[in-house]
PDB file of N, H, CA, C and O in Angstrom:
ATOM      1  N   UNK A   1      -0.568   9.033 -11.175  1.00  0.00           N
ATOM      2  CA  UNK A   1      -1.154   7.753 -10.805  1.00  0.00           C
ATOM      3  C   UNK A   1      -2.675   7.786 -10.870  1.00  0.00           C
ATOM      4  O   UNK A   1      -3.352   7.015 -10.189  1.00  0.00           O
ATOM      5  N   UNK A   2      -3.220   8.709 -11.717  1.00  0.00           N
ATOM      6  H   UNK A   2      -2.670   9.335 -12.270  1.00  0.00           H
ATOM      7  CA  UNK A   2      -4.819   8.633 -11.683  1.00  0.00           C
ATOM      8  C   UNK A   2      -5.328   7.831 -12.771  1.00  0.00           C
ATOM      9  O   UNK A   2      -6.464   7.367 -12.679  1.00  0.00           O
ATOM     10  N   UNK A   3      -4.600   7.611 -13.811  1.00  0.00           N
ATOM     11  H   UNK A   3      -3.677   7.988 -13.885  1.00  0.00           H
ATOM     12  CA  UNK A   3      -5.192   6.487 -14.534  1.00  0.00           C
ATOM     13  C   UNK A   3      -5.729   5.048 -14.075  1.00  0.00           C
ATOM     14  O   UNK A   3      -6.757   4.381 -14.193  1.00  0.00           O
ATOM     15  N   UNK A   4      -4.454   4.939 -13.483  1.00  0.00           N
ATOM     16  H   UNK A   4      -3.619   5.481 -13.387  1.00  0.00           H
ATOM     17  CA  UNK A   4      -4.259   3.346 -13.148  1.00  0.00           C
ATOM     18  C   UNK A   4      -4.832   3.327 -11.953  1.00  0.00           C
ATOM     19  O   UNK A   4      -4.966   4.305 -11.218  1.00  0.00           O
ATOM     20  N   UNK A   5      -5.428   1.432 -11.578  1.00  0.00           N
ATOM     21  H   UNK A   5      -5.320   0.638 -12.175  1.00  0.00           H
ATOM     22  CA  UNK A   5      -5.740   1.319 -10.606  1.00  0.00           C
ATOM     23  C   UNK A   5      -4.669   1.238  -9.823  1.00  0.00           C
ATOM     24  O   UNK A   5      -3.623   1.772 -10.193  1.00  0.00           O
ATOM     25  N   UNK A   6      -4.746   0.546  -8.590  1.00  0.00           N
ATOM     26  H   UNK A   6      -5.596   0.113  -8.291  1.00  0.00           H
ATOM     27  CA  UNK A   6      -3.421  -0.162  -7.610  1.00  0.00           C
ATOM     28  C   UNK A   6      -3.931  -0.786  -6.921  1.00  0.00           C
ATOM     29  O   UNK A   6      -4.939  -0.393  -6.334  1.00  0.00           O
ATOM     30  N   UNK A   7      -3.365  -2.093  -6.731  1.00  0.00           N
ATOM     31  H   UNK A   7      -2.546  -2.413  -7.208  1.00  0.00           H
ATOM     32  CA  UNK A   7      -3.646  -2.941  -5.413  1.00  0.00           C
ATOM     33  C   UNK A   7      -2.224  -2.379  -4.242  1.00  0.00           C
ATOM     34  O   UNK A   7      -1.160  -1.898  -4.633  1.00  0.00           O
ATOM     35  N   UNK A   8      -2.581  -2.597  -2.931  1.00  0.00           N
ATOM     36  H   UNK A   8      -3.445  -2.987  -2.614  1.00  0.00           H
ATOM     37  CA  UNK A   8      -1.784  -2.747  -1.917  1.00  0.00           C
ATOM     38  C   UNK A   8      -0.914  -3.700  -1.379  1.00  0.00           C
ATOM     39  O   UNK A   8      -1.588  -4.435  -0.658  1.00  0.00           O
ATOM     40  N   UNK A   9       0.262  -4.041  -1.382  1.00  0.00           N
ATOM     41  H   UNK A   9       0.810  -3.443  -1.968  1.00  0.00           H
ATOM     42  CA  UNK A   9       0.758  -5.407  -1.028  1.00  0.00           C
ATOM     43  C   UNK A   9       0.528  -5.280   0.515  1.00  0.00           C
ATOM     44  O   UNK A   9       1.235  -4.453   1.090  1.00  0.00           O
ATOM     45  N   UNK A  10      -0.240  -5.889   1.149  1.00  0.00           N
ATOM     46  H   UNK A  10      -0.815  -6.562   0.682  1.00  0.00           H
ATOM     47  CA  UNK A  10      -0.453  -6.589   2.268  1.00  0.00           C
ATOM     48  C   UNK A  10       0.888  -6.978   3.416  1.00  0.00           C
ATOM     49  O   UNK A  10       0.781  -7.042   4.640  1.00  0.00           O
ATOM     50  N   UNK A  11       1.852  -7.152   2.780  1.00  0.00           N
ATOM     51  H   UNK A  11       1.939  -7.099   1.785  1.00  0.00           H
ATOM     52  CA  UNK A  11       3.169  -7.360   3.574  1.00  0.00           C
ATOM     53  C   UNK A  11       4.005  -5.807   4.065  1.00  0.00           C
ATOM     54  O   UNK A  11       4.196  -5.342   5.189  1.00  0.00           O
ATOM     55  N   UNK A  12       4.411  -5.238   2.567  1.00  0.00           N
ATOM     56  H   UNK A  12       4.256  -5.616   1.654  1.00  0.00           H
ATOM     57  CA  UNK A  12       5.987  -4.513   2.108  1.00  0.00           C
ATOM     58  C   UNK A  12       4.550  -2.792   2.315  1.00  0.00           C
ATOM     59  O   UNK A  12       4.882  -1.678   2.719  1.00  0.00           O
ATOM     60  N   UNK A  13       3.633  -3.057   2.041  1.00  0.00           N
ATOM     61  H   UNK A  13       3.364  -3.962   1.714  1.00  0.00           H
ATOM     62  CA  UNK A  13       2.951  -1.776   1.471  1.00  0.00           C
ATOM     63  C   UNK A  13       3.217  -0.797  -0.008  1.00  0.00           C
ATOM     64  O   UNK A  13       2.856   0.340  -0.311  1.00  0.00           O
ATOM     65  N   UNK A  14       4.256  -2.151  -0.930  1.00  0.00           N
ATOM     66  H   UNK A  14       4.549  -3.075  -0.683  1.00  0.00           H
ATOM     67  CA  UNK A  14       4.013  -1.525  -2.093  1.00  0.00           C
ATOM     68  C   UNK A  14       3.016  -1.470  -3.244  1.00  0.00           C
ATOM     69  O   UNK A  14       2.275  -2.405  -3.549  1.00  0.00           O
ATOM     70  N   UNK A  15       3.070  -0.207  -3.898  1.00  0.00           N
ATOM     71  H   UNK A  15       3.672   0.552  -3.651  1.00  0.00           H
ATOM     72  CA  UNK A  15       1.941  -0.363  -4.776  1.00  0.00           C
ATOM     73  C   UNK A  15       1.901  -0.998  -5.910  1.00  0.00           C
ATOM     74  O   UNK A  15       2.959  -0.995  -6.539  1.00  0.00           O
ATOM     75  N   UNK A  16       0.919  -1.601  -6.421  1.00  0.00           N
ATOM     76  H   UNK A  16       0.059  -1.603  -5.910  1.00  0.00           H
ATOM     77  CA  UNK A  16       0.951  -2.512  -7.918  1.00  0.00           C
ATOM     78  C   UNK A  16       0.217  -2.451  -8.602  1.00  0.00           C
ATOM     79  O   UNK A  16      -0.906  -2.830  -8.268  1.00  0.00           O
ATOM     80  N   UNK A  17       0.523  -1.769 -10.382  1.00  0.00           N
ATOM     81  H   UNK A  17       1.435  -1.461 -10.653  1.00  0.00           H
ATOM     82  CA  UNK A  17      -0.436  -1.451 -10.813  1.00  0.00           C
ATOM     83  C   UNK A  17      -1.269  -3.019 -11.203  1.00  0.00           C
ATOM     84  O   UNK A  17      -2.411  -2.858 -11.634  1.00  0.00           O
ATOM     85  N   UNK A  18      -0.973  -3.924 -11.129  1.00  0.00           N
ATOM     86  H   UNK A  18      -0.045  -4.054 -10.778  1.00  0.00           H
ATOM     87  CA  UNK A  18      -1.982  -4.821 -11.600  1.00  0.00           C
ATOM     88  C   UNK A  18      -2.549  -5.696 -10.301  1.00  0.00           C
ATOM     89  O   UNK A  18      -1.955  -6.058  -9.285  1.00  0.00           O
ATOM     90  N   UNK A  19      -3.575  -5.845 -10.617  1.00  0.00           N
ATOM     91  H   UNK A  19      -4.058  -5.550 -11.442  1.00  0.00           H
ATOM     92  CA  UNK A  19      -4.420  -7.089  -9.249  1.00  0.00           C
ATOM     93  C   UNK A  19      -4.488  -8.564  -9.551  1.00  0.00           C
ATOM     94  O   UNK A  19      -5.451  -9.231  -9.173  1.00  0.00           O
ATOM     95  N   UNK A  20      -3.533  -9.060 -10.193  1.00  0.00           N
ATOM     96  H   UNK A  20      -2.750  -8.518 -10.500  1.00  0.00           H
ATOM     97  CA  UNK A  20      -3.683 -10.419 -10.406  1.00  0.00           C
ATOM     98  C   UNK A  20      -1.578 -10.831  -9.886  1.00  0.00           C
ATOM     99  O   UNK A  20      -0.557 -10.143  -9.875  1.00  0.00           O
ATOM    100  N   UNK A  21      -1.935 -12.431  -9.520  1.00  0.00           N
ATOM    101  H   UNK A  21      -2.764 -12.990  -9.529  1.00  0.00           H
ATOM    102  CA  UNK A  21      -0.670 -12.512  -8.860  1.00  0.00           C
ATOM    103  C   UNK A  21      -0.556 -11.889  -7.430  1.00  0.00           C
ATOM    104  O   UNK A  21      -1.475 -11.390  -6.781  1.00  0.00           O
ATOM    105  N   UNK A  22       1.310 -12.072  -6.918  1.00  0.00           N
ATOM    106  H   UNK A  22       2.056 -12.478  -7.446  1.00  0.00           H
ATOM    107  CA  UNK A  22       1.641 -11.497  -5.338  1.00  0.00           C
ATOM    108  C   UNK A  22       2.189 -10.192  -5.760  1.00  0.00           C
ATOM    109  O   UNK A  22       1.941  -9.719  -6.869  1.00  0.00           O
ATOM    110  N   UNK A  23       2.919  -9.618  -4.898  1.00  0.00           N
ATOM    111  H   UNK A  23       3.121 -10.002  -3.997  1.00  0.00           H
ATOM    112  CA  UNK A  23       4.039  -8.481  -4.947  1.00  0.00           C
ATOM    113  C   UNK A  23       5.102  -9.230  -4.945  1.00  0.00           C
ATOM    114  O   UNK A  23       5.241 -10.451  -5.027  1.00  0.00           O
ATOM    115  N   UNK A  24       5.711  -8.516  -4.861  1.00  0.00           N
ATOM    116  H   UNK A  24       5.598  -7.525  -4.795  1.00  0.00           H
ATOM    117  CA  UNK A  24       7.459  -9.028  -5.649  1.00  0.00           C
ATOM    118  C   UNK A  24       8.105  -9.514  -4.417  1.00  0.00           C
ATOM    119  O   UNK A  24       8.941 -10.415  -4.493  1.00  0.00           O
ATOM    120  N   UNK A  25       7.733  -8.904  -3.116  1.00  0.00           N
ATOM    121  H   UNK A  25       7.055  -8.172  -3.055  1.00  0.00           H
ATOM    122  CA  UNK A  25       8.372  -9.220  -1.579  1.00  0.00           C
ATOM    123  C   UNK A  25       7.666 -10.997  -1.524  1.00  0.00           C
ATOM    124  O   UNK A  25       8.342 -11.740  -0.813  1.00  0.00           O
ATOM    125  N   UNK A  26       6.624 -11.555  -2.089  1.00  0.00           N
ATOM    126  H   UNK A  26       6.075 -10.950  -2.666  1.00  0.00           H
ATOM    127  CA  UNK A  26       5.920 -12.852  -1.892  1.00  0.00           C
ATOM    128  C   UNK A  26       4.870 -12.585  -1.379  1.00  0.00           C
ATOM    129  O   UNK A  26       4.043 -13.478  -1.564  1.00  0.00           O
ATOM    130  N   UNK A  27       4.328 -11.335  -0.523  1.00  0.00           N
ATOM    131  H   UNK A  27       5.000 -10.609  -0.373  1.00  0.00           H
ATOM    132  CA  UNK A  27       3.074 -11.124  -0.272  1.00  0.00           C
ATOM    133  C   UNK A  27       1.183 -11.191  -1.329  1.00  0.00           C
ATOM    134  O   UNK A  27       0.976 -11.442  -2.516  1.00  0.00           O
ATOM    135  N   UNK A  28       0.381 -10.908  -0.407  1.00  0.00           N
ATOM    136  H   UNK A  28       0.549 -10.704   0.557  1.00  0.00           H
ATOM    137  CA  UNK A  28      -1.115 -11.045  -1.254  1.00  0.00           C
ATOM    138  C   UNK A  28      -1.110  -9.317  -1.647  1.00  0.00           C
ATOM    139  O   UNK A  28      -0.643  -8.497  -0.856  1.00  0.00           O
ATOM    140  N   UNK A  29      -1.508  -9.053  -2.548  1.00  0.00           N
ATOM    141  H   UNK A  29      -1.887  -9.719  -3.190  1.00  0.00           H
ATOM    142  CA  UNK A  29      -1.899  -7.866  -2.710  1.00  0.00           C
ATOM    143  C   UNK A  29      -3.504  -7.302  -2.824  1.00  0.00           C
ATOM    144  O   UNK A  29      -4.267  -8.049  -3.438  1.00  0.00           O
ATOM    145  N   UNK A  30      -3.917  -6.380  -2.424  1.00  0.00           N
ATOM    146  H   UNK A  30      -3.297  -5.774  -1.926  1.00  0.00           H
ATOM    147  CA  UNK A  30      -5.624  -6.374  -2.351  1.00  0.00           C
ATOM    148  C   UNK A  30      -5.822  -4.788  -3.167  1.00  0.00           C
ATOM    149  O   UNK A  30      -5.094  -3.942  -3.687  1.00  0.00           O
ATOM    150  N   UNK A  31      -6.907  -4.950  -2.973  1.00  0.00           N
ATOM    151  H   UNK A  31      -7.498  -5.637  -2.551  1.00  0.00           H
ATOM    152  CA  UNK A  31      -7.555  -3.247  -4.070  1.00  0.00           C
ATOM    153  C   UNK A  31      -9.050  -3.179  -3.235  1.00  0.00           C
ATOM    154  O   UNK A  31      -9.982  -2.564  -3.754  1.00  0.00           O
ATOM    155  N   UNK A  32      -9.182  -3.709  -2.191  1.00  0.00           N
ATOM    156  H   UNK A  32      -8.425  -4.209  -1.770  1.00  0.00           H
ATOM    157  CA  UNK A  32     -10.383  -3.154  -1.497  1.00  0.00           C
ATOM    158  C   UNK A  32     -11.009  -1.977  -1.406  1.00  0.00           C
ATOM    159  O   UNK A  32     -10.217  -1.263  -2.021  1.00  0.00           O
ATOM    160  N   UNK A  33     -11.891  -1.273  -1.063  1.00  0.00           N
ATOM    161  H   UNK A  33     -12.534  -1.853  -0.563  1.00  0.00           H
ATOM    162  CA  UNK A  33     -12.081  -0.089  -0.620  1.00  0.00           C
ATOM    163  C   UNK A  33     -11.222   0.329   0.191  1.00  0.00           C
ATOM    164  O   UNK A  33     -10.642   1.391  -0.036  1.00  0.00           O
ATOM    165  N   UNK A  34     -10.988  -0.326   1.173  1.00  0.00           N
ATOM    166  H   UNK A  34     -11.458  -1.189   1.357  1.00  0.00           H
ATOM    167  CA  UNK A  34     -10.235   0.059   2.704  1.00  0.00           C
ATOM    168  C   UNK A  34      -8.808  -0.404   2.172  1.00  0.00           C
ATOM    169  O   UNK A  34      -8.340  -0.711   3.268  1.00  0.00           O
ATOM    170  N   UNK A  35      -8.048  -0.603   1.502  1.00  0.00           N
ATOM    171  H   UNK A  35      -8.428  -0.354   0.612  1.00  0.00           H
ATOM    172  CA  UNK A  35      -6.850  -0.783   0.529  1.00  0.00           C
ATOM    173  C   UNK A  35      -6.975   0.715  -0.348  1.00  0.00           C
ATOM    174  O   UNK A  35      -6.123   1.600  -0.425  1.00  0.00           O
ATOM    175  N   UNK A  36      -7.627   0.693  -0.647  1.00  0.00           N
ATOM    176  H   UNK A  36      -8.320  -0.026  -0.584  1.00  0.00           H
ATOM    177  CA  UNK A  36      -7.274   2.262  -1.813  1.00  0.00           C
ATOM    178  C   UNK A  36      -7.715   3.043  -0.778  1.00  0.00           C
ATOM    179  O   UNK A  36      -7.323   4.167  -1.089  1.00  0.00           O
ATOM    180  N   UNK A  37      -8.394   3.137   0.445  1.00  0.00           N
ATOM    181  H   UNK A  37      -8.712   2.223   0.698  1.00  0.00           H
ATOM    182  CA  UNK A  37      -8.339   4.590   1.101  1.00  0.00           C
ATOM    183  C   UNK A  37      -7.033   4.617   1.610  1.00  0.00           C
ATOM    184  O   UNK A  37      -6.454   5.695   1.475  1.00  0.00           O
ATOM    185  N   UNK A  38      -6.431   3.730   2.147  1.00  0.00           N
ATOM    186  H   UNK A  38      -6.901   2.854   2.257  1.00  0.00           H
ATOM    187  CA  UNK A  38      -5.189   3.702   2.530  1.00  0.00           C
ATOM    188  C   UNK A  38      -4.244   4.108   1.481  1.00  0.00           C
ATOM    189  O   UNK A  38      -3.674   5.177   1.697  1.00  0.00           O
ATOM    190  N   UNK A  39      -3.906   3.396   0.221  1.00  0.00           N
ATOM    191  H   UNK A  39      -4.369   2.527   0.046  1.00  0.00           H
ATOM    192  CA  UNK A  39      -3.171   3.763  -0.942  1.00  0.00           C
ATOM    193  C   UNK A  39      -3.042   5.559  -1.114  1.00  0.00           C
ATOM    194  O   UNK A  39      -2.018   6.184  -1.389  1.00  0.00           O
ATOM    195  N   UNK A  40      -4.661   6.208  -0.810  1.00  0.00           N
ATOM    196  H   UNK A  40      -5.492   5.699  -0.587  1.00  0.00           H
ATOM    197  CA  UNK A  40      -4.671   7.533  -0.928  1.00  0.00           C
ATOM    198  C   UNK A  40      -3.870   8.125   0.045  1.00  0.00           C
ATOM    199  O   UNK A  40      -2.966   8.866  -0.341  1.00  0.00           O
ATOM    200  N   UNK A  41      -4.066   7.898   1.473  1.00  0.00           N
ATOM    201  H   UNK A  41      -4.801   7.296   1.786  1.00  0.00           H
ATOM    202  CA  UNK A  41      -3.312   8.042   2.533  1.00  0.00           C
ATOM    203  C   UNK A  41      -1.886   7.972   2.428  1.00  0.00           C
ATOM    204  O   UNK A  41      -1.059   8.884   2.430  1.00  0.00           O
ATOM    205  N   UNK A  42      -1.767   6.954   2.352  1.00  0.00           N
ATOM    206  H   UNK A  42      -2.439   6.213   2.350  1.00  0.00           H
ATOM    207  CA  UNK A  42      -0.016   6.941   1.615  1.00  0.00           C
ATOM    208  C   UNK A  42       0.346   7.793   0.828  1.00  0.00           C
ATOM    209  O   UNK A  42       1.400   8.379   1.076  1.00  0.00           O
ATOM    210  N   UNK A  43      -0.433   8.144  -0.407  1.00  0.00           N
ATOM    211  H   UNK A  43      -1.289   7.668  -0.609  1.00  0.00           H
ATOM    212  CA  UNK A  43       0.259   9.233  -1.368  1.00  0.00           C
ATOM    213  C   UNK A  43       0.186  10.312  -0.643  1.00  0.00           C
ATOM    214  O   UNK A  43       1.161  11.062  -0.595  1.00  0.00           O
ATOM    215  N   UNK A  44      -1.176  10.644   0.175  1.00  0.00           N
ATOM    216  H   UNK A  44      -1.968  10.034   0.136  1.00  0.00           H
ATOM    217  CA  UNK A  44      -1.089  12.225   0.845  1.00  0.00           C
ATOM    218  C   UNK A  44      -0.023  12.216   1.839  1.00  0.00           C
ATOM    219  O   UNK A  44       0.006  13.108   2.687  1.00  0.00           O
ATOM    220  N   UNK A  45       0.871  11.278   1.815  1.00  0.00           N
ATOM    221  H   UNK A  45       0.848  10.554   1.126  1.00  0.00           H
ATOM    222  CA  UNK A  45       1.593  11.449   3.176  1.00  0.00           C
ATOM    223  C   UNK A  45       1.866  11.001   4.389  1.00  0.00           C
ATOM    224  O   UNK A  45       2.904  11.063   5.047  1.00  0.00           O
ATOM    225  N   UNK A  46       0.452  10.375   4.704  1.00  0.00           N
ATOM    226  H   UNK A  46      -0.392  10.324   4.170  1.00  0.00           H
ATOM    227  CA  UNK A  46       0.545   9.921   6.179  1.00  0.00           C
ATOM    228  C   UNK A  46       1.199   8.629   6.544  1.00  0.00           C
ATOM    229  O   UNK A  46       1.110   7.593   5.885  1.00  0.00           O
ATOM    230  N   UNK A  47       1.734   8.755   7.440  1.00  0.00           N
ATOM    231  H   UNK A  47       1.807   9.596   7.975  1.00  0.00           H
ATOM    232  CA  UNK A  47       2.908   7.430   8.088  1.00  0.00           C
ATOM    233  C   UNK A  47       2.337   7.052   9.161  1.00  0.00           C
ATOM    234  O   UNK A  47       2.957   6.188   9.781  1.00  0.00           O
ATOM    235  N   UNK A  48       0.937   7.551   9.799  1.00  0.00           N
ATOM    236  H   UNK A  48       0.433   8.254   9.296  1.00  0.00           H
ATOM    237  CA  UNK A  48       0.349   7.627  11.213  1.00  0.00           C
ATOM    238  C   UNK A  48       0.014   6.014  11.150  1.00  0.00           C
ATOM    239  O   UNK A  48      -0.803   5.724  10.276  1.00  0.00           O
ATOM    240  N   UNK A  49       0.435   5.097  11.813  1.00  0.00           N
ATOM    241  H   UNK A  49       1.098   5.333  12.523  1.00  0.00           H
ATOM    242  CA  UNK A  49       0.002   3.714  11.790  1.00  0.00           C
ATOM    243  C   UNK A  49      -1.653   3.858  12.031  1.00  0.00           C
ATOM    244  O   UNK A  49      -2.602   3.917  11.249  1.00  0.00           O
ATOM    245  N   UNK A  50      -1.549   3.882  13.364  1.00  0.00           N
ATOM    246  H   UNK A  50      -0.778   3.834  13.999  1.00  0.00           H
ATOM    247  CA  UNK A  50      -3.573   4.133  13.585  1.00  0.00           C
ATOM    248  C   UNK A  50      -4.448   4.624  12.868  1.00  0.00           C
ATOM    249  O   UNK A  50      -5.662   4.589  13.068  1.00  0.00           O
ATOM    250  N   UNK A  51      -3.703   5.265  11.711  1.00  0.00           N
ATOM    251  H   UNK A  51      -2.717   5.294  11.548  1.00  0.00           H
ATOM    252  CA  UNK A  51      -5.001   6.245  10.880  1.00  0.00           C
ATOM    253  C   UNK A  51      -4.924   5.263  10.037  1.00  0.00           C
ATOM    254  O   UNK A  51      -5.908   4.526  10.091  1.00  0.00           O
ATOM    255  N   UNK A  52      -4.043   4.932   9.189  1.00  0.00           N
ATOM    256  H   UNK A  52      -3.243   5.530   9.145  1.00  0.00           H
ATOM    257  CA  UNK A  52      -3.957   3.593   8.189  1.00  0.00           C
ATOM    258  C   UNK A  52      -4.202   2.629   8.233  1.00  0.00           C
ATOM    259  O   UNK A  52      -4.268   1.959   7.202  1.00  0.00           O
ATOM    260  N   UNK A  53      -4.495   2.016   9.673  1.00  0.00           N
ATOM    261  H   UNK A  53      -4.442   2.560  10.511  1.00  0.00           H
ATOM    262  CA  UNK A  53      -5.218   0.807  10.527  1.00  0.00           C
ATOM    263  C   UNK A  53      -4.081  -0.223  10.269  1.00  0.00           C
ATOM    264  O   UNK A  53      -4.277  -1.379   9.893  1.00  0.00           O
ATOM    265  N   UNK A  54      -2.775   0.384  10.535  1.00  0.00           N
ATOM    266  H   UNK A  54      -2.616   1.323  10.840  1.00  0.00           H
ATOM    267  CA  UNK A  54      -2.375  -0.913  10.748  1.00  0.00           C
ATOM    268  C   UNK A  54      -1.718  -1.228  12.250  1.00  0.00           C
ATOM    269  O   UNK A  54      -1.844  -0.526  13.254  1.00  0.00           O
ATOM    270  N   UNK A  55      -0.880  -2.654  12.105  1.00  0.00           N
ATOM    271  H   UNK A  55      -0.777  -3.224  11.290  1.00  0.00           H
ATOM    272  CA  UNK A  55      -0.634  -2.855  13.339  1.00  0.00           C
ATOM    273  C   UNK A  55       0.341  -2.357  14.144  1.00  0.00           C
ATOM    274  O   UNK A  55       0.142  -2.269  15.355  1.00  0.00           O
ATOM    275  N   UNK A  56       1.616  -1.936  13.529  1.00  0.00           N
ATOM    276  H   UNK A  56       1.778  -2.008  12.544  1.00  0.00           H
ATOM    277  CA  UNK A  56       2.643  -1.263  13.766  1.00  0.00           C
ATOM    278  C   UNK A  56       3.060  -0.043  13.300  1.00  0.00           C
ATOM    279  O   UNK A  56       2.562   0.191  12.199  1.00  0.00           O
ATOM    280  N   UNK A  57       3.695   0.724  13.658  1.00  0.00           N
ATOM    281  H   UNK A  57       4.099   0.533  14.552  1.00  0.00           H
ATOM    282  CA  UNK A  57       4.664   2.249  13.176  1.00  0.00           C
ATOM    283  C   UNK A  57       5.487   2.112  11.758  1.00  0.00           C
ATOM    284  O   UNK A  57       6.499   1.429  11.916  1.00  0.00           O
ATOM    285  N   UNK A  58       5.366   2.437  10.841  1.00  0.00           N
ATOM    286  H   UNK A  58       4.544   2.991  10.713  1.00  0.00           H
ATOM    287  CA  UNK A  58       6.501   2.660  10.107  1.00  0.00           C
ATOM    288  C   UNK A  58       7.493   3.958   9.511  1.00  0.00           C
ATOM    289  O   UNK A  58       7.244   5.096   9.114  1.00  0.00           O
ATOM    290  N   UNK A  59       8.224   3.482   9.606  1.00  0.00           N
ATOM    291  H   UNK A  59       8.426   2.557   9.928  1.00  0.00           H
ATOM    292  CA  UNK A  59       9.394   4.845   9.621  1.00  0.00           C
ATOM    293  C   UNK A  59       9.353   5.547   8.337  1.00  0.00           C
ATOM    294  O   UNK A  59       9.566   6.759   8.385  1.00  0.00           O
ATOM    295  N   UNK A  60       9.090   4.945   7.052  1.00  0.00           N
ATOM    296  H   UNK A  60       8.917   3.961   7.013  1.00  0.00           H
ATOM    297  CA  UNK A  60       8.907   5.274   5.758  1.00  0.00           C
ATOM    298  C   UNK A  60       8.353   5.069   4.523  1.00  0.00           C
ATOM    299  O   UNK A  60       8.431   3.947   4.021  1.00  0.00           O
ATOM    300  N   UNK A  61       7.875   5.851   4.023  1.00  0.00           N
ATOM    301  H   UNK A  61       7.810   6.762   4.431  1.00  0.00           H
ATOM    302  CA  UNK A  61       7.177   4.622   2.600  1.00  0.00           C
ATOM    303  C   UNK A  61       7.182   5.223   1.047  1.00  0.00           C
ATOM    304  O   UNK A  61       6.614   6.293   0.828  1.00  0.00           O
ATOM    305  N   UNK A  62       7.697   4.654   0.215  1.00  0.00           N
ATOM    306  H   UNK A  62       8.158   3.784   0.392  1.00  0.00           H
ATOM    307  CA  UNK A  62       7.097   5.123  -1.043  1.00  0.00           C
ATOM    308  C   UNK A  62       6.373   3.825  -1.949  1.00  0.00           C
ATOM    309  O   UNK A  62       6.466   2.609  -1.785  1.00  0.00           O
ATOM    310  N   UNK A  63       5.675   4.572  -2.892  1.00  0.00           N
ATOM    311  H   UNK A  63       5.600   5.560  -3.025  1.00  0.00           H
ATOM    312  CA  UNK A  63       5.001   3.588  -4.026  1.00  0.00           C
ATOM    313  C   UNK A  63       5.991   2.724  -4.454  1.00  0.00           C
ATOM    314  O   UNK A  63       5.474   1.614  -4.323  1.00  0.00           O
ATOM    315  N   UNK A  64       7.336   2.546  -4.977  1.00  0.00           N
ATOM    316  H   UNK A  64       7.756   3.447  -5.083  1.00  0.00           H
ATOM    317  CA  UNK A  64       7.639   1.660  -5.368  1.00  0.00           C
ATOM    318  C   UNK A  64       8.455   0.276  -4.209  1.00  0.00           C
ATOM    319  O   UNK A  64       8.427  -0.881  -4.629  1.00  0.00           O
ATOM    320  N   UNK A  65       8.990   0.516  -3.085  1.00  0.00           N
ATOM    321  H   UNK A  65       9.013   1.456  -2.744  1.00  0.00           H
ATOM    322  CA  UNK A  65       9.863  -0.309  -2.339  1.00  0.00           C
ATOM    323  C   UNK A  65       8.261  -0.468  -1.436  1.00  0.00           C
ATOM    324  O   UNK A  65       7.886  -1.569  -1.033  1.00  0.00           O
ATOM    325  N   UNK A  66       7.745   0.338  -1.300  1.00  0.00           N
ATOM    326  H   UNK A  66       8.050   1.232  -1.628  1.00  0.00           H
ATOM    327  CA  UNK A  66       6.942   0.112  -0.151  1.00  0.00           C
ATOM    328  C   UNK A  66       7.133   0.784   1.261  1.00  0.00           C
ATOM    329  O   UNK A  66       7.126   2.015   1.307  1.00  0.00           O
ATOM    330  N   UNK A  67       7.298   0.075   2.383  1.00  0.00           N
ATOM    331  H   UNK A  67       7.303  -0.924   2.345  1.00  0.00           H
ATOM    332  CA  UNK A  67       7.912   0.609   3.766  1.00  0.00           C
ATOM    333  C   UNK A  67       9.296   0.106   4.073  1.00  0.00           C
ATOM    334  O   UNK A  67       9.564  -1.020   3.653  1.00  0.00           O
ATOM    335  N   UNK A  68      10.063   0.655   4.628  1.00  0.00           N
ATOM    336  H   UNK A  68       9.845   1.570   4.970  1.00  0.00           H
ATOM    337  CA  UNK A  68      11.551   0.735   4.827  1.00  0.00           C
ATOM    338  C   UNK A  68      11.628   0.133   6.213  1.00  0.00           C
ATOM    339  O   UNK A  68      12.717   0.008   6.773  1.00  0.00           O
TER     340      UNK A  68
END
């Protein structure tokens, strides 16, 4: 995944290689700074809600479904 960029879907937390349009769940998708540090976060692993700044816990995630 180092070629390509990715936006973040904002809803599901899946990744998308393109930034134009929603995600497939109907959500906004973003490519912010604070969107790709997170995106990195996600690939390294982390599920820690607070470190990822979001609002809730999630139990699982990959690049393509997103969070479970």
């Amino acid at each position: 995944m180092t070629d390509v960029t990715y936006s973040l879907c904002q809803d599901c937390l899946r990744l998308n290689p393109t930034h134009e349009g929603g995600c497939k769940c109907g959500g906004e998708t973003c490519s912010c700074s604070d969107c790709t540090e997170t995106i990195k976060q996600l690939i390294n692993g982390c599920l820690e809600y607070k470190t990822l700044g979001l609002k809730k816990p999630i139990q699982s995630w990959n690049a393509k479904t997103g969070t479970q």
